[in-house]
ROVEX-573169 format. One record per residue (C-alpha): residue number from 1; residue in three letters; chain; x, y, z. Coordinates in nm, 2 decimals, decimal comma. Last residue first. Example, Ala and Ser with C-alpha at 12.3 -4.5 7.8 and 13.67 -1.06 7.14 Angstrom:
> resi resn chain px py pz
> 2 Ser A 1,37 -0,11 0,71
> 1 Ala A 1,23 -0,45 0,78
% end
This chain:
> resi resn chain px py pz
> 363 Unk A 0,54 3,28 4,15
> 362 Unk A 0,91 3,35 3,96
> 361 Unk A 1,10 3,07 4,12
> 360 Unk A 0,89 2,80 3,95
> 359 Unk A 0,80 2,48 4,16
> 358 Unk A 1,04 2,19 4,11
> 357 Unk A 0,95 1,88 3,95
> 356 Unk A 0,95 2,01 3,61
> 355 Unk A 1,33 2,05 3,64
> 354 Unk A 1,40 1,72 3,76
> 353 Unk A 1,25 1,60 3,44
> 352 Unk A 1,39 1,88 3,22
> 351 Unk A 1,73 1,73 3,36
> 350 Unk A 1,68 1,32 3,31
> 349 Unk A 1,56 1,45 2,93
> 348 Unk A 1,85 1,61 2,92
> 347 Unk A 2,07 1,29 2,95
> 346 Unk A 1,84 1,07 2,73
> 345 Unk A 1,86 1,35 2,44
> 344 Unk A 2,25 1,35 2,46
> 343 Unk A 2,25 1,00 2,42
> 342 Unk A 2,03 1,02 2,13
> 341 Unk A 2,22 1,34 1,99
> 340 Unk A 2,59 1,20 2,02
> 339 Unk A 2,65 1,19 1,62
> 338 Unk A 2,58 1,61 1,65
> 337 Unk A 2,87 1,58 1,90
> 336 Unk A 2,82 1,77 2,17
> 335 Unk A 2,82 2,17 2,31
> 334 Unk A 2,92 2,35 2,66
> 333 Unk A 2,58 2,33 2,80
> 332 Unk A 2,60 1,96 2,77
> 331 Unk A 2,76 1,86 3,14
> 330 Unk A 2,38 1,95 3,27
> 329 Unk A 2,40 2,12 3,60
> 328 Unk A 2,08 2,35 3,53
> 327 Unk A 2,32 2,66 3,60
> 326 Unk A 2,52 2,51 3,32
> 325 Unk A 2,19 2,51 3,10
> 324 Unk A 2,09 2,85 3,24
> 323 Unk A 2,44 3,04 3,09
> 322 Unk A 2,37 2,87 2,79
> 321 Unk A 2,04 2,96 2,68
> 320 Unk A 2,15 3,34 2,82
> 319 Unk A 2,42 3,34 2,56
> 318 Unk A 2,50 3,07 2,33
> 317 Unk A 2,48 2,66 2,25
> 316 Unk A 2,65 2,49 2,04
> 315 Unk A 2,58 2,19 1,86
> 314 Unk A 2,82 1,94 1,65
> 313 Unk A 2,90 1,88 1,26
> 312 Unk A 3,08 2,12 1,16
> 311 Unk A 2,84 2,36 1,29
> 310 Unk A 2,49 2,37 1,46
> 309 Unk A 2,41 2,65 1,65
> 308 Unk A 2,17 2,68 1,95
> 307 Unk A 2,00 2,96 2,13
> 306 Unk A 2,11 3,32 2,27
> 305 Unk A 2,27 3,57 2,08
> 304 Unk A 2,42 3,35 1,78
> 303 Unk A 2,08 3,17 1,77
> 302 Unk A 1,94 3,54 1,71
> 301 Unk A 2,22 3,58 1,41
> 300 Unk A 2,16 3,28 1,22
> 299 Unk A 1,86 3,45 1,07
> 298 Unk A 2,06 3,79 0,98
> 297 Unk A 2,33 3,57 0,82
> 296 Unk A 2,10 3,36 0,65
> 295 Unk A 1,94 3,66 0,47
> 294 Unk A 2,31 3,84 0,48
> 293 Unk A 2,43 3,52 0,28
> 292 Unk A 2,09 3,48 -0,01
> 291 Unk A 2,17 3,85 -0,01
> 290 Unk A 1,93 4,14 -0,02
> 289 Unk A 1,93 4,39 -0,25
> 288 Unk A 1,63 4,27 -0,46
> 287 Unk A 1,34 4,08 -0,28
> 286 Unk A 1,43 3,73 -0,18
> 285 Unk A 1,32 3,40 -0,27
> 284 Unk A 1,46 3,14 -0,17
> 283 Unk A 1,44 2,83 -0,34
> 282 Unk A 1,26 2,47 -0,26
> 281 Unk A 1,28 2,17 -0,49
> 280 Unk A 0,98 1,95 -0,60
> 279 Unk A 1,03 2,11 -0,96
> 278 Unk A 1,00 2,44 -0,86
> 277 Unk A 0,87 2,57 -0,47
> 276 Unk A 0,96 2,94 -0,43
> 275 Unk A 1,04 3,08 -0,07
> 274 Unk A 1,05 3,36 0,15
> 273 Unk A 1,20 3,29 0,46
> 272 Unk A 1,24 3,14 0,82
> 271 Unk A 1,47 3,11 1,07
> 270 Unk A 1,84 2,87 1,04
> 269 Unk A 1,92 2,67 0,70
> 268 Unk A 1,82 2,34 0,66
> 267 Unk A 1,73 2,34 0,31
> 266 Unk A 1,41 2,54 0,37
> 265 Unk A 1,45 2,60 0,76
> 264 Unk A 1,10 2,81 0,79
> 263 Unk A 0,88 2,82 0,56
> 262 Unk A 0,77 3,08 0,35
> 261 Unk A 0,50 3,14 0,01
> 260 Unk A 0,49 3,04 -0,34
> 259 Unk A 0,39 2,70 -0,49
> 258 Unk A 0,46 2,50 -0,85
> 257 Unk A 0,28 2,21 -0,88
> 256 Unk A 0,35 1,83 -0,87
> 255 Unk A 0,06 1,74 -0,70
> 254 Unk A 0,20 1,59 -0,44
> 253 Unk A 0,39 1,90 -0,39
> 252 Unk A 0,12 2,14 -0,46
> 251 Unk A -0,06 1,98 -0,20
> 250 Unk A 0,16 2,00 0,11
> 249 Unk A 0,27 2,38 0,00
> 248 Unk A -0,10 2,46 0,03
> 247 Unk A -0,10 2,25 0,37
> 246 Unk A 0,18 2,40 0,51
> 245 Unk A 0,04 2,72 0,69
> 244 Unk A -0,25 2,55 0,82
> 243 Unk A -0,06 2,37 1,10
> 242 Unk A 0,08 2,76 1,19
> 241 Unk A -0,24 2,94 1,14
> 240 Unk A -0,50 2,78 1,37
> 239 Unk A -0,21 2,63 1,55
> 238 Unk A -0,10 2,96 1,66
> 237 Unk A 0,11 2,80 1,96
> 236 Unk A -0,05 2,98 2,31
> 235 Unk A -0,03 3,33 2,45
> 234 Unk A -0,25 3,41 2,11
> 233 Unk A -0,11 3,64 1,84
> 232 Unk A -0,19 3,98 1,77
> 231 Unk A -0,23 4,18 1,46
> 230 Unk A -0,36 4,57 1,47
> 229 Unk A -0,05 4,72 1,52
> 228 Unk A 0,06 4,59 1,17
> 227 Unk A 0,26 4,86 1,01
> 226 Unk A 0,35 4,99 1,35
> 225 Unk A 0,49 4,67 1,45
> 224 Unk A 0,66 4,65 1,11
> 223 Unk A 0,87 4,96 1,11
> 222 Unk A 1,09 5,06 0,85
> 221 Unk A 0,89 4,85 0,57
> 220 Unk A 1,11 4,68 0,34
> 219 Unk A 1,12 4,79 -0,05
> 218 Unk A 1,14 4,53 -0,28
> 217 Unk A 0,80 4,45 -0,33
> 216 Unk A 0,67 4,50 -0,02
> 215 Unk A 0,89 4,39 0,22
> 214 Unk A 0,94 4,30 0,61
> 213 Unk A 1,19 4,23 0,81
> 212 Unk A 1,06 4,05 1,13
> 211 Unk A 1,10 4,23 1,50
> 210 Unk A 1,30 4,12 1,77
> 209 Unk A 1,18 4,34 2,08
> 208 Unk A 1,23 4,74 2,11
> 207 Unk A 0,89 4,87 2,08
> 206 Unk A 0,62 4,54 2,16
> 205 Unk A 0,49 4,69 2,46
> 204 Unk A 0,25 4,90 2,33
> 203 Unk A 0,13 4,67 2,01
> 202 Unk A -0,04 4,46 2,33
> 201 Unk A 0,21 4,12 2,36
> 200 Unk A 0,17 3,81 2,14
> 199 Unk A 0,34 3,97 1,87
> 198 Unk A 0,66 4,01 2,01
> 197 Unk A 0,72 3,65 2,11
> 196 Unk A 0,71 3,56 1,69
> 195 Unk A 1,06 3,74 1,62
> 194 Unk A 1,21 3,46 1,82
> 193 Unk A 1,09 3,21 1,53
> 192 Unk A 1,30 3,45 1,26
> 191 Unk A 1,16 3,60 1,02
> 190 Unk A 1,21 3,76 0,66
> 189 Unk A 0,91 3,81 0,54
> 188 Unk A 0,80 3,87 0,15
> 187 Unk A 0,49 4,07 0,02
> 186 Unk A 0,43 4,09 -0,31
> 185 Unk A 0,35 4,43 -0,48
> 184 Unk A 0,02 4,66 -0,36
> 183 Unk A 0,06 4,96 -0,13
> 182 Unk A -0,04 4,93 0,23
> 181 Unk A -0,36 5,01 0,42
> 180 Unk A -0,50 4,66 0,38
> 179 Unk A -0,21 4,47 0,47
> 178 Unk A -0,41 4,26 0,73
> 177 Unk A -0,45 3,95 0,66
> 176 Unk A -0,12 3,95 0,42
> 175 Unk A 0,06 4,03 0,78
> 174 Unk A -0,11 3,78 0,94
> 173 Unk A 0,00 3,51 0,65
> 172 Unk A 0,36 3,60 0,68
> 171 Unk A 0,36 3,59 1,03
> 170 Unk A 0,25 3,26 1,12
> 169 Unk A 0,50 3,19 0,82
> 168 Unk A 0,79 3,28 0,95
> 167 Unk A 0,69 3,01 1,29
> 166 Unk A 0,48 2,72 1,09
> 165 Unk A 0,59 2,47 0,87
> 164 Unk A 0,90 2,31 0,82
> 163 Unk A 1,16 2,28 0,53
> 162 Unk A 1,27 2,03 0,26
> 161 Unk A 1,47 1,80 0,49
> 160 Unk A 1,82 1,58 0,41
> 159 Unk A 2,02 1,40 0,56
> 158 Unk A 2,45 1,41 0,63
> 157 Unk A 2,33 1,46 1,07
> 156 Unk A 2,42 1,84 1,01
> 155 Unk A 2,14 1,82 0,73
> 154 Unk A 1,90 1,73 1,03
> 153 Unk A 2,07 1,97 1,28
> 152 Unk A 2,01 2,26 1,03
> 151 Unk A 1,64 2,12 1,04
> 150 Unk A 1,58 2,12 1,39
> 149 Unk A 1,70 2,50 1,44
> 148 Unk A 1,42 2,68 1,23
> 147 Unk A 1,22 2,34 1,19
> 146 Unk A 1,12 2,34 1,55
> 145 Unk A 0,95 2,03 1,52
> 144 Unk A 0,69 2,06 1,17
> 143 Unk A 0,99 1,85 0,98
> 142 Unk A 0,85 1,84 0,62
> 141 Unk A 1,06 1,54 0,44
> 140 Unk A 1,02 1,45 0,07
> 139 Unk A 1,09 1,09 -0,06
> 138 Unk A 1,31 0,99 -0,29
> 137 Unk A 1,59 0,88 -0,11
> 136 Unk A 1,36 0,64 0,03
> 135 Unk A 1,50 0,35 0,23
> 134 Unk A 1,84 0,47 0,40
> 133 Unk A 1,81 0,86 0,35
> 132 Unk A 1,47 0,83 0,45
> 131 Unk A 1,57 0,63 0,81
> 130 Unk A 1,82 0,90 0,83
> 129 Unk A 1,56 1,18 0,80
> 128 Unk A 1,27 0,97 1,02
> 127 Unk A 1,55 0,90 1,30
> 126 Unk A 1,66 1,29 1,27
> 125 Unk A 1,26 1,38 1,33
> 124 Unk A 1,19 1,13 1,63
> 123 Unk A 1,51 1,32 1,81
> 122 Unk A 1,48 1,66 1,74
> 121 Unk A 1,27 1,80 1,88
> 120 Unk A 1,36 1,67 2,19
> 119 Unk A 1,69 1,86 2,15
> 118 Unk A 1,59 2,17 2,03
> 117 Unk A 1,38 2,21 2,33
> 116 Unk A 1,64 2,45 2,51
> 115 Unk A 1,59 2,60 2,17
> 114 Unk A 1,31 2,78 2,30
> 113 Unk A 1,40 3,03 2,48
> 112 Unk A 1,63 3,10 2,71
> 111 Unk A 1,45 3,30 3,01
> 110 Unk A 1,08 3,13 2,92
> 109 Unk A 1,26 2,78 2,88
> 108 Unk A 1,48 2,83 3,19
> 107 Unk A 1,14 2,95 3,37
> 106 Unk A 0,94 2,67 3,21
> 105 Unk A 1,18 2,39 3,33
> 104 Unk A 1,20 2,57 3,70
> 103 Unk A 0,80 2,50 3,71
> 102 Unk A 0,52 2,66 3,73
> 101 Unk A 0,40 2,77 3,39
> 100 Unk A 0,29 2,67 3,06
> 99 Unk A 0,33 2,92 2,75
> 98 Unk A 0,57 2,87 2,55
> 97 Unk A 0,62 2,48 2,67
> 96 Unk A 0,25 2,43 2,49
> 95 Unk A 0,44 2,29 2,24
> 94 Unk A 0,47 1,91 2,36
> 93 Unk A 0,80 1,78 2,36
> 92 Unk A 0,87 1,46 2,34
> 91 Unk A 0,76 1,54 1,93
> 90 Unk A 0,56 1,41 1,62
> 89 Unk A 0,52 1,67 1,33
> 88 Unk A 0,68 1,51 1,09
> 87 Unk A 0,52 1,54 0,72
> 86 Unk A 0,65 1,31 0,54
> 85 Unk A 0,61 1,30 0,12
> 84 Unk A 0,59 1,11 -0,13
> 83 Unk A 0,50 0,82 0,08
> 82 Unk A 0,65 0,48 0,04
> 81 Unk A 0,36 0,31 0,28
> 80 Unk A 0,47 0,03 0,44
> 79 Unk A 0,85 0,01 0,37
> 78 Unk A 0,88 0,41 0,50
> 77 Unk A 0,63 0,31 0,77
> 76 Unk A 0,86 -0,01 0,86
> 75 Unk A 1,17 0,25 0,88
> 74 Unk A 1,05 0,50 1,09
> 73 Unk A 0,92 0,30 1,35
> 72 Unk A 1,21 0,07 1,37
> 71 Unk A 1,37 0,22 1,65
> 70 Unk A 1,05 0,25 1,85
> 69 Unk A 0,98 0,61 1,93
> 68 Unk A 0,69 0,64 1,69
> 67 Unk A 0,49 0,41 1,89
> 66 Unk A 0,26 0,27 1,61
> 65 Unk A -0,12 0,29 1,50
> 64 Unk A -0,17 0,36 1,09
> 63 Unk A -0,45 0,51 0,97
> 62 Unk A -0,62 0,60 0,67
> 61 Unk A -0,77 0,94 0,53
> 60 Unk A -0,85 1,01 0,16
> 59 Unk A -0,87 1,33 0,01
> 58 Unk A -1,08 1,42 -0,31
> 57 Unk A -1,30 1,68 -0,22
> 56 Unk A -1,64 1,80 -0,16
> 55 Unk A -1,68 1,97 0,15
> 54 Unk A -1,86 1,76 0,30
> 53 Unk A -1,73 1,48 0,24
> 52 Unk A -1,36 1,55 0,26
> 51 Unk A -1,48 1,70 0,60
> 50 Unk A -1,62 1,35 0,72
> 49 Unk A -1,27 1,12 0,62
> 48 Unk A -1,09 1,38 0,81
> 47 Unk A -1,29 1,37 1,07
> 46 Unk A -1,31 0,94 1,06
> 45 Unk A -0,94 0,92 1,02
> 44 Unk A -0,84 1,18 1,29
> 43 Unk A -1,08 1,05 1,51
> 42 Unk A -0,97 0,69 1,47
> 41 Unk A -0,60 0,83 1,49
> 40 Unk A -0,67 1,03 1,85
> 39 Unk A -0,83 0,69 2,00
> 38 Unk A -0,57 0,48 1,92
> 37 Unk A -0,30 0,71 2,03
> 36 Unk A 0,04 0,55 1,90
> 35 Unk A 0,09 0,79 1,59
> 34 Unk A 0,05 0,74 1,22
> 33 Unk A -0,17 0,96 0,98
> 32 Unk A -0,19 0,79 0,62
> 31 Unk A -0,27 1,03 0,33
> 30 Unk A -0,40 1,04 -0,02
> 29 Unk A -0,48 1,31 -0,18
> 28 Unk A -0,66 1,37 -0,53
> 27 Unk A -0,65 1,73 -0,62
> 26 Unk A -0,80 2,05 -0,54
> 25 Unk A -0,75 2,02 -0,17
> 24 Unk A -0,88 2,25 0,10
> 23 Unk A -1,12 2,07 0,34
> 22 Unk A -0,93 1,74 0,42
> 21 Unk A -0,58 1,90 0,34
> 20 Unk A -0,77 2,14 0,63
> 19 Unk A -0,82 1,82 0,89
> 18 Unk A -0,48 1,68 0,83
> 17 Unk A -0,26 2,00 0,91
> 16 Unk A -0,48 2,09 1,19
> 15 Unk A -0,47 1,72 1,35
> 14 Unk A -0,07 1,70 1,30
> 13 Unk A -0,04 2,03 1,48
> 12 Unk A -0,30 1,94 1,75
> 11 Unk A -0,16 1,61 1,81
> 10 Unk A -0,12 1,27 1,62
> 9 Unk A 0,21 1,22 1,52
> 8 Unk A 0,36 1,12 1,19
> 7 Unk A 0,14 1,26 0,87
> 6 Unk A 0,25 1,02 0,60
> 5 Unk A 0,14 1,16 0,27
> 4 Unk A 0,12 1,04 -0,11
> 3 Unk A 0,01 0,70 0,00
> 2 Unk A 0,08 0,34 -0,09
> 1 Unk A 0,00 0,00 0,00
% end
């Protein structure tokens, strides 16, 4: 059996992405949702399933239960199914990190951001890329798990990944929501995932924080915050934007279209970007005077300030990120080996744990 998408994981993110290809698509679609929630993947299927129906189109939703953290996993669904395309949006770490509280593990989050998670991102999605590179060299990988540092870890690993979904292109889309005012010509963003924090504050406070680069045409707008005052983001993952945000670029590929919009990590490189899709290969697409370099440069440089790195084949981590992972006690705040990510994920894991049990120090 075959099927033009595997969907791995079964939450909100994987649910969103599913549930609009359901409502949205103009060709035939296939798609196979795996995940180890029995209950999750027979909703999923019969939803999905429901809003083809109703809305008259031509996808088709099946189900496949498995614990995506076996070691096989990856593999047997690769031999199973030979997708064109995997979307990975399975995770040991939920989201919803951004904007719980109470314990020390969401104060060093909240203080460092969140490429303390990089590592549990990254895990389920590097086994799916090398398990890819093994069986089906063909076959397209979406990483929805922190693609903006995930991804450069991914091609670190010697694998390949198309891009993520989400994070630059929250943005993008709220800005084209609400551009009304402005002059016509396309609009391209240049973001950054920290550049999303700003936008779930009141316009007031938002002076002074990370802000996006924005164009129209190819002349960027000074000041985006006042451009778009009027948009604001939930406290919580915008998962009613940020699942959506790759199902257009989902369908062309199967379809074998050609597709315009961003993503962040396209090619594994850090942030988020404008992007062309052409012959099943991703571009970027920049407005004129800027650099494909100074674009990755200016991306690359908020890791550089606090988050993680990837280079030459291991992780580093920067600034306050840093600073809180050797006040945490763990001996990987200095850096590992790219090739030491399982063990490295097992070690931190034993941290956040101990972490979450202790109350927050900021209530």
């Amino acid at each position: 059996m075959s099927c033009d998408v595997l969907i791995t994981g079964t939450g909100m993110f994987a649910g969103r992405i599913a549930l609009d290809i359901a409502a949205t698509a103009k060709e035939p679609i296939n798609v196979v949702i795996a995940g180890r929630n029995r209950t999750r993947l027979d909703w999923l299927r019969t939803a999905g399933n429901a809003r083809a129906a109703m809305f008259g189109t031509s996808a088709k939703f099946s189900t496949q239960e498995i614990d995506l953290l076996e070691p096989s996993a990856s593999a047997g669904l690769l031999r199973q199914y030979a997708p064109k395309l995997v979307v990975q949006a399975a995770s040991i770490q939920t989201s919803t990190v951004i904007s719980d509280k109470g314990s020390r593990w969401t104060d060093l989050v909240a203080k460092g951001g969140l490429s303390a998670t990089a590592v549990f991102q990254a895990v389920i999605s590097a086994r799916m890329a090398a398990a890819i590179s093994e069986i089906a060299p063909d076959t397209k990988l979406i990483n929805c798990s922190f693609p903006d540092v995930v991804n450069g870890m991914i091609v670190g690993l010697g694998h390949r990944v198309l891009c993520g979904t989400g994070n630059v292109a929250i943005l993008s889309n709220i800005f084209a929501g609400a551009r009304d005012t402005l002059p016509d010509g396309k609009l391209r963003v240049l973001a950054h995932y920290q550049c999303l924090a700003p936008w779930r504050l009141p316009s007031s406070e938002r002076s002074g924080l990370p802000s996006p680069r924005v164009f129209i045409g190819d002349e960027e707008i000074q000041d985006p915050f006042e451009a778009f005052a009027s948009c604001k983001l939930t406290p919580e993952p915008a998962i009613e934007i940020s699942g959506a945000s790759g199902v257009t670029l989902i369908c062309a590929l199967v379809a074998g279209k050609q597709w315009e919009g961003h993503v962040p990590g396209p090619n594994g490189l850090p942030g988020g970007y404008p992007v062309r899709l052409e012959s099943g290969e991703l571009m970027l697409d920049l407005p004129q005077g800027l650099s494909e370099q100074d674009a990755i440069d200016w991306n690359e440089g908020f890791e550089e300030r606090k988050g993680l790195t990837v280079s030459n084949g291991a992780v580093r981590y920067h600034g306050r990120l840093k600073e809180l992972l050797e006040d945490a006690g763990t001996p990987h705040a200095q850096g590992f080996a790219l090739s030491d990510l399982e063990r490295v994920s097992s070690d931190l894991i034993t941290m956040r744990d101990r972490l979450m049990s202790l109350p927050s120090e900021t209530e």
